[in-house]
FIKOLZA-1660 file (N, C-alpha, C; in steps of 0.1 Angstrom, whole numbers, plus 5000, padded with zeros to 4 digits):
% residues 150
   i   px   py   pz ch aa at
   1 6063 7056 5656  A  X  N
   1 6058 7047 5646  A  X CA
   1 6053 7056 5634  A  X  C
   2 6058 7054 5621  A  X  N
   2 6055 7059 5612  A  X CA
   2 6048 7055 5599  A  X  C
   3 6044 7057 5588  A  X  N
   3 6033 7053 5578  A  X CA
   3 6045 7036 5574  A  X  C
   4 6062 7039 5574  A  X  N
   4 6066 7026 5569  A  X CA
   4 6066 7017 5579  A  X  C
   5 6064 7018 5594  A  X  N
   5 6063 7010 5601  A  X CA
   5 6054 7003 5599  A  X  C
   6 6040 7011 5599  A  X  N
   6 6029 7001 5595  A  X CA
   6 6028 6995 5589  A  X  C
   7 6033 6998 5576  A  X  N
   7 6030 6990 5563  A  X CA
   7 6039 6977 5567  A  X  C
   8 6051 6975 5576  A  X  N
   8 6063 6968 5578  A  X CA
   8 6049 6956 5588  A  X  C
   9 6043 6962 5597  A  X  N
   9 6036 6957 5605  A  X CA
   9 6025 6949 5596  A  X  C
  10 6017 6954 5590  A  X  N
  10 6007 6949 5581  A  X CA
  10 6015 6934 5568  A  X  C
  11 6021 6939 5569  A  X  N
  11 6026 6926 5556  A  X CA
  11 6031 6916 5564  A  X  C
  12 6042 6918 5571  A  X  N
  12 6041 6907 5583  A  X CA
  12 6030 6901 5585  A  X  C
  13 6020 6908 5594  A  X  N
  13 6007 6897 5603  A  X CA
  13 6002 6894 5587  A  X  C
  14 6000 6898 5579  A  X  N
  14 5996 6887 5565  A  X CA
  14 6004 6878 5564  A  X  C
  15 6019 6877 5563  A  X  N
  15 6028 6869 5560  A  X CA
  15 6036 6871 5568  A  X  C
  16 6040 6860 5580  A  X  N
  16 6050 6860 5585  A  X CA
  16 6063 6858 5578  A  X  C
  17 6064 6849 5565  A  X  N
  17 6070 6842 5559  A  X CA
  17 6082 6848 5550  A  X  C
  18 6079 6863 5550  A  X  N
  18 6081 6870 5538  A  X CA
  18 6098 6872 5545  A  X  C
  19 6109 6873 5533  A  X  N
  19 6117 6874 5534  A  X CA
  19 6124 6890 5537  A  X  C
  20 6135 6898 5542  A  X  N
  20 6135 6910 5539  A  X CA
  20 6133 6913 5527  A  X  C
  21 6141 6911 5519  A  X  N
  21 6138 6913 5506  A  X CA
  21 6129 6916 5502  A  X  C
  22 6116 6904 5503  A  X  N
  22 6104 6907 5498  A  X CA
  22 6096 6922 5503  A  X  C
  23 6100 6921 5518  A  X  N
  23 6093 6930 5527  A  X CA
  23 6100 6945 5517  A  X  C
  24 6107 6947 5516  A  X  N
  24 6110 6956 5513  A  X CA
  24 6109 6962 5501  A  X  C
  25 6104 6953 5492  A  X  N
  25 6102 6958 5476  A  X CA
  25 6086 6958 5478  A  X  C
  26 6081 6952 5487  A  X  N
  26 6065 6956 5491  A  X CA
  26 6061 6973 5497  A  X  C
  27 6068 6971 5503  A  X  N
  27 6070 6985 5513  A  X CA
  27 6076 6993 5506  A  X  C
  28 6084 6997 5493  A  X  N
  28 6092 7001 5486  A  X CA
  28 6101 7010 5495  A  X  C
  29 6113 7006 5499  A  X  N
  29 6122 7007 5509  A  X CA
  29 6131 7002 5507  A  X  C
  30 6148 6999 5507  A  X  N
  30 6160 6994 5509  A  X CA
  30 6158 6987 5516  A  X  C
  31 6163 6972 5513  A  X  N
  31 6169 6961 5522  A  X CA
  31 6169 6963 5539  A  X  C
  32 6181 6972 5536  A  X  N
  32 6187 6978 5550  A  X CA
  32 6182 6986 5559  A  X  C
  33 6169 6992 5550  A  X  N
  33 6164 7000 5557  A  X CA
  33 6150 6991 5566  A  X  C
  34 6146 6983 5555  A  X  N
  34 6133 6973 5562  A  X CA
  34 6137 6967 5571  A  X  C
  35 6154 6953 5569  A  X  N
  35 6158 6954 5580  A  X CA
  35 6160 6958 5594  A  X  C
  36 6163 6970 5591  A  X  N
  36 6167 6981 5602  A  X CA
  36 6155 6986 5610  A  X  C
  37 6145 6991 5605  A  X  N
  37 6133 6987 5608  A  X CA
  37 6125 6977 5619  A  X  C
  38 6128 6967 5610  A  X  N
  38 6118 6957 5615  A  X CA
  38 6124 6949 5624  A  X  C
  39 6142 6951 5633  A  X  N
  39 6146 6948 5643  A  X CA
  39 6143 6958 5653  A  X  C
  40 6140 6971 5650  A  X  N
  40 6139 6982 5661  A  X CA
  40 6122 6978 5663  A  X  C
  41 6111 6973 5656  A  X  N
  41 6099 6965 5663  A  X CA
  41 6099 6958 5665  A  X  C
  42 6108 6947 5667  A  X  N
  42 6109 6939 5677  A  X CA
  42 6115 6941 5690  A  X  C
  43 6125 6947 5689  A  X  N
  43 6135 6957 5698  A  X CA
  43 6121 6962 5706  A  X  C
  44 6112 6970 5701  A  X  N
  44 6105 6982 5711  A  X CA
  44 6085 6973 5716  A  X  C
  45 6091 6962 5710  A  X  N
  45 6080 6954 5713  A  X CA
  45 6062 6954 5706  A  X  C
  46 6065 6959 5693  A  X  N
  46 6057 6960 5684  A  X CA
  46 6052 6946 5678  A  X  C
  47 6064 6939 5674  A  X  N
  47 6066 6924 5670  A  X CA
  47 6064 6916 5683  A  X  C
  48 6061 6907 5685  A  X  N
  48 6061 6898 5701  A  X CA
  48 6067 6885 5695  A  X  C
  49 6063 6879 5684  A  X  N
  49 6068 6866 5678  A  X CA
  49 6062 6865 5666  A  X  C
  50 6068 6854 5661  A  X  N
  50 6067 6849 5644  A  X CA
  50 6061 6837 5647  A  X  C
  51 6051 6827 5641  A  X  N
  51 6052 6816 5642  A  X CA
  51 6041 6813 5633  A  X  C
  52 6037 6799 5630  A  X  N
  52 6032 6794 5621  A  X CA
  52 6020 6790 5623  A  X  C
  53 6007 6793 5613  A  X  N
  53 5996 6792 5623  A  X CA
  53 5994 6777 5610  A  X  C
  54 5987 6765 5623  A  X  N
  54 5988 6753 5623  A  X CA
  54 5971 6752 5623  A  X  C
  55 5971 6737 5613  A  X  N
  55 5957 6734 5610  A  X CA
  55 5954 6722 5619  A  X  C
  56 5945 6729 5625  A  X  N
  56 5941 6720 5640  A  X CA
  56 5937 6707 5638  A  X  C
  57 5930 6706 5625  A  X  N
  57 5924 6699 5622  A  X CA
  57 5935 6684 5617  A  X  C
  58 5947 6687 5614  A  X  N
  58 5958 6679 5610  A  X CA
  58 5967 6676 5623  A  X  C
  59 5963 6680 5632  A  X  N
  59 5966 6679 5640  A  X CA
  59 5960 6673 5650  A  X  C
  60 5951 6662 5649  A  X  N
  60 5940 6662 5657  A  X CA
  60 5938 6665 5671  A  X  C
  61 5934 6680 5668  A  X  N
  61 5927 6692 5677  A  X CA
  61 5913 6701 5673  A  X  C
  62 5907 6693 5664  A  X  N
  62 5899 6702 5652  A  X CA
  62 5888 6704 5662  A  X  C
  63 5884 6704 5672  A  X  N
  63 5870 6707 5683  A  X CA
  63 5877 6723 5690  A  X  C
  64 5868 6732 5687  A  X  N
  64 5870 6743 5698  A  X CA
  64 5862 6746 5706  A  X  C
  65 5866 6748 5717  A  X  N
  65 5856 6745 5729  A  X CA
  65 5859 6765 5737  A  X  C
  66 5850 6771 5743  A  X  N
  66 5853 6782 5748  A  X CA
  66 5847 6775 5766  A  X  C
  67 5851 6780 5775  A  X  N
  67 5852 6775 5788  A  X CA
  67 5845 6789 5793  A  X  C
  68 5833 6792 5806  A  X  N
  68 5835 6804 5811  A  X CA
  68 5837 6799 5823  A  X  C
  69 5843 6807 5829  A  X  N
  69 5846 6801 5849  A  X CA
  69 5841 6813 5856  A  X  C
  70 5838 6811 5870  A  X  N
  70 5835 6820 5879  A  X CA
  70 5838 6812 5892  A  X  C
  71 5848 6820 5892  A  X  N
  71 5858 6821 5906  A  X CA
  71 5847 6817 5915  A  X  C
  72 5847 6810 5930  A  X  N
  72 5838 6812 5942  A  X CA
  72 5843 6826 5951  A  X  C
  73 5852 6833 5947  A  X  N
  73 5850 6847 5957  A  X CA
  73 5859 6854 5947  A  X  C
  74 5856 6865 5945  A  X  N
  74 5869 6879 5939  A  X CA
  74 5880 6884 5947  A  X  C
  75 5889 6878 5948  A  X  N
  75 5898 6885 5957  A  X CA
  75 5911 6885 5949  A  X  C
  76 5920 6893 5950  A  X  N
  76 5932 6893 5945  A  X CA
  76 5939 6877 5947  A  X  C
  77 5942 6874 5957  A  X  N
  77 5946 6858 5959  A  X CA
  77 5939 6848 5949  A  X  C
  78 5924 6851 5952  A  X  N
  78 5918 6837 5944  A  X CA
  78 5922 6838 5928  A  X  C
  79 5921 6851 5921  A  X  N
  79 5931 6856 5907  A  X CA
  79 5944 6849 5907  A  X  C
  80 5948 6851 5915  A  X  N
  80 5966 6846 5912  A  X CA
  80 5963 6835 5913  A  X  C
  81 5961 6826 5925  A  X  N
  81 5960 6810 5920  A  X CA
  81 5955 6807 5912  A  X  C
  82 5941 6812 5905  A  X  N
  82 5941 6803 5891  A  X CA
  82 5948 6809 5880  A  X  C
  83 5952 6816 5883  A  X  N
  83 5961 6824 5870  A  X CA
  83 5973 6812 5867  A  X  C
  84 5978 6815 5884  A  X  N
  84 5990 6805 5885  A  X CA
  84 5994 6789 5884  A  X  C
  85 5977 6784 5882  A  X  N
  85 5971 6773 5879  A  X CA
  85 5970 6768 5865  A  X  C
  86 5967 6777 5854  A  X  N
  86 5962 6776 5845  A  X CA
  86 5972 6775 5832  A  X  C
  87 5985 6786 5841  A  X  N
  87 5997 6791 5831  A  X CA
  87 6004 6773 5827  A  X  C
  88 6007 6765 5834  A  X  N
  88 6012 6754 5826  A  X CA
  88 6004 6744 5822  A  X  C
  89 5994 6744 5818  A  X  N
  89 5983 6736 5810  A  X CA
  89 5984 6742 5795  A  X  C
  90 5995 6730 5788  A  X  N
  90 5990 6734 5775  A  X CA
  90 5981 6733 5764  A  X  C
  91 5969 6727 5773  A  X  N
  91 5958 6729 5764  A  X CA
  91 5953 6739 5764  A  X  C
  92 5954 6748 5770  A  X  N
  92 5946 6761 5770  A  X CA
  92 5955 6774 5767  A  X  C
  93 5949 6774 5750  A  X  N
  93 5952 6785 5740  A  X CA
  93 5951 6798 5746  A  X  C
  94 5940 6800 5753  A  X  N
  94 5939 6815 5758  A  X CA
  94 5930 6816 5774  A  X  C
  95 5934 6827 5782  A  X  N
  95 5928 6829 5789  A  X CA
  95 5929 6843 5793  A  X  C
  96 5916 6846 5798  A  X  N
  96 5914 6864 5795  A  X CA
  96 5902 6863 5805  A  X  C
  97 5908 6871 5818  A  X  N
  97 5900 6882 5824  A  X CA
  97 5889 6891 5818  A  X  C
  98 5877 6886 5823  A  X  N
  98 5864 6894 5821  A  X CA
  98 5856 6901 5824  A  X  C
  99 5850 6910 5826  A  X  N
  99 5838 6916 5830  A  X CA
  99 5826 6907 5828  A  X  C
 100 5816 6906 5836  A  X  N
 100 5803 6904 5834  A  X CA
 100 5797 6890 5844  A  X  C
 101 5792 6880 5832  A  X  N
 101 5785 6869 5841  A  X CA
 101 5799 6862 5845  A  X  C
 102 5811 6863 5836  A  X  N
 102 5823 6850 5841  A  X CA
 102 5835 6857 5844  A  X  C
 103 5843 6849 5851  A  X  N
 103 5855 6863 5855  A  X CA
 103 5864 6855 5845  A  X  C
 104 5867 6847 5838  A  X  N
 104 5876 6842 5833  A  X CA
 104 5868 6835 5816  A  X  C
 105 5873 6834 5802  A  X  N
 105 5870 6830 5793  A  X CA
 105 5883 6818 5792  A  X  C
 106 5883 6810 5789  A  X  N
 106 5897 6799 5782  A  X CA
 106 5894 6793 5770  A  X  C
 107 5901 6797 5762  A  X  N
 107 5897 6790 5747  A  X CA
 107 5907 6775 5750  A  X  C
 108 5903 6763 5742  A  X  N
 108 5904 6753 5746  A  X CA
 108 5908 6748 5731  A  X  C
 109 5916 6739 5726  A  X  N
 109 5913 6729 5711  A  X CA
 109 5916 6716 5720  A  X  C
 110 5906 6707 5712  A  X  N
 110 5908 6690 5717  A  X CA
 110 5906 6684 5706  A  X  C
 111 5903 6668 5706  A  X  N
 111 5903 6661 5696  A  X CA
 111 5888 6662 5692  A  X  C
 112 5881 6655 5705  A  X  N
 112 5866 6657 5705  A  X CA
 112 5862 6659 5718  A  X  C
 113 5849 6657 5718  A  X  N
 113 5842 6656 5730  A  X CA
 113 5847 6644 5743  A  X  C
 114 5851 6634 5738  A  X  N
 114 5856 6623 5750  A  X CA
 114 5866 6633 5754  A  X  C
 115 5878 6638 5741  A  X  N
 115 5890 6643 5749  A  X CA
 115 5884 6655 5756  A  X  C
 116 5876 6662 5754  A  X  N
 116 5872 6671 5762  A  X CA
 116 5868 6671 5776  A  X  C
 117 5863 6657 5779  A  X  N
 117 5854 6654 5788  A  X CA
 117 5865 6648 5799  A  X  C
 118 5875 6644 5791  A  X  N
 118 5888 6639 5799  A  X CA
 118 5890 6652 5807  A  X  C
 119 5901 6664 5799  A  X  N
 119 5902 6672 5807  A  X CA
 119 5894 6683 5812  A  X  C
 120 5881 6678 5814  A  X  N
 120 5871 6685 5821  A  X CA
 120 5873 6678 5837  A  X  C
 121 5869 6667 5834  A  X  N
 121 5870 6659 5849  A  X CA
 121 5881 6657 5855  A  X  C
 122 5891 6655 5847  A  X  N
 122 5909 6652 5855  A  X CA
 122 5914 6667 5858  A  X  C
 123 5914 6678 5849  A  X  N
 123 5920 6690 5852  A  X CA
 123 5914 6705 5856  A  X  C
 124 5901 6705 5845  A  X  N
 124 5895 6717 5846  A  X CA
 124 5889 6718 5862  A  X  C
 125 5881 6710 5866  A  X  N
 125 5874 6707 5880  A  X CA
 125 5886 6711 5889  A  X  C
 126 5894 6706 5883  A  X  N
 126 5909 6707 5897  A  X CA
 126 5912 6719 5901  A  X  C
 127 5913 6730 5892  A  X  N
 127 5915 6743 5888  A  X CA
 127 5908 6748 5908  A  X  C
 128 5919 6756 5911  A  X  N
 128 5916 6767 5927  A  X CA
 128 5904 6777 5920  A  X  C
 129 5899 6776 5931  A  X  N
 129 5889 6785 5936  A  X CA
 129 5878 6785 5927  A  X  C
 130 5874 6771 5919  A  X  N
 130 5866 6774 5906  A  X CA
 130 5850 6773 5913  A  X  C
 131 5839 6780 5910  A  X  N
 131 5828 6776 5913  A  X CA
 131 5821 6770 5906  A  X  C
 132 5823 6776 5891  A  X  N
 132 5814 6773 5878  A  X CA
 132 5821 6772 5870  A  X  C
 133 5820 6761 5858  A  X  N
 133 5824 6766 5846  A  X CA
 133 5810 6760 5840  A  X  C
 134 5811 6771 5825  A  X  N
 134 5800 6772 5816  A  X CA
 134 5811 6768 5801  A  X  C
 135 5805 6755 5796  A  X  N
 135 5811 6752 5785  A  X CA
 135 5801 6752 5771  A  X  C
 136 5811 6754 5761  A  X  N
 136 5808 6762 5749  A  X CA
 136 5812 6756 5737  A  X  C
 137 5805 6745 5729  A  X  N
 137 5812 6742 5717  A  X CA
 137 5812 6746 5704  A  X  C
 138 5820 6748 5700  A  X  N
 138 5819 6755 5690  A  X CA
 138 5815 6749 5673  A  X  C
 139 5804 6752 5667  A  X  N
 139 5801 6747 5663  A  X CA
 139 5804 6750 5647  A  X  C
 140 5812 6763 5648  A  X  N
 140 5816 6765 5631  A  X CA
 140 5824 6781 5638  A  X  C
 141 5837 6780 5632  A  X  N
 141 5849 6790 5636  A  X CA
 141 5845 6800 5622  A  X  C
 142 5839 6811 5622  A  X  N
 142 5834 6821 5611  A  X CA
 142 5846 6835 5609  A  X  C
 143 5854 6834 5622  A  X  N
 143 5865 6841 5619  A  X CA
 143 5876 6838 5635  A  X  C
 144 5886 6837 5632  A  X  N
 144 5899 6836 5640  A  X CA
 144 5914 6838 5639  A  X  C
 145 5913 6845 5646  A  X  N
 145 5933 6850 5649  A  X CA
 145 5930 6861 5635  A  X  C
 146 5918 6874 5628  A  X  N
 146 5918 6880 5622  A  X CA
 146 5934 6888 5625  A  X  C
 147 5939 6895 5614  A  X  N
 147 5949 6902 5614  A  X CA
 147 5942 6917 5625  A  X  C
 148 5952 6926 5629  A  X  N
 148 5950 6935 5634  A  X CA
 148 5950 6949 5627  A  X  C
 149 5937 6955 5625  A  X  N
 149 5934 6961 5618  A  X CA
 149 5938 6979 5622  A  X  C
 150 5949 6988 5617  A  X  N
 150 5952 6998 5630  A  X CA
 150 5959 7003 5613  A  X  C
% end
């Protein structure tokens, strides 16, 4: 990866939107060459996907809720079943392995509090091997999905 890769990378995560064209008179580079480029990072896994970031709020999802869990025992098994539990719930935007008081964080969007409280009791509770969760609402989003700064 080189100084025009970056710059290929940086304009992107600002604008997914941008056409070659554009990319390339930004980056001052040939068509062909930005092109050429910016299929060999996706090719080598630099790029992962394009997509459109959505206003939750128009969507009524505008409540962000952070979840902490703690497993009832650490064992390799009890990890995979909730892992393997968790993967087709598409309410839950994120989940990340942690160090500390929780072994697990899940970021969450709902409508509100009732919808929250639905899938607290129908799904979250359901969740293997859960002992605890510690729930989190969020009460003003001051920064998210920041670009990646490298």
């Amino acid at each position: 990866m080189d100084k025009t890769d970056k710059k290929i990378l940086k304009q992107l995560q600002q604008d997914g939107r941008l056409t070659n064209a554009e990319l390339a008179e930004r980056i001052n580079v040939s068509p062909a060459t930005c092109h050429r480029r910016t299929q060999q990072l996706f090719k080598e896994g630099y790029i992962k996907d394009v997509r459109a970031l959505i206003n939750a709020e128009k969507v009524e999802r505008g409540s962000l809720v952070l979840v902490g869990i703690v497993l009832d025992r650490s064992t390799q098994q009890s990890f995979a079943d909730f892992e393997a539990a968790i993967k087709p719930l598409s309410f839950i935007l994120d989940c990340h392995l942690v160090a500390g008081d929780f072994d697990y964080f899940l970021k969450i969007r709902v409508k509100d509090i009732a919808d929250f409280n639905k899938l607290h009791s129908d799904q979250l509770l359901a969740l293997p091997n859960v002992r605890q969760l510690r729930t989190f609402f969020v009460m003003k989003e001051v920064q998210d999905n920041a670009p990646l700064d490298f």
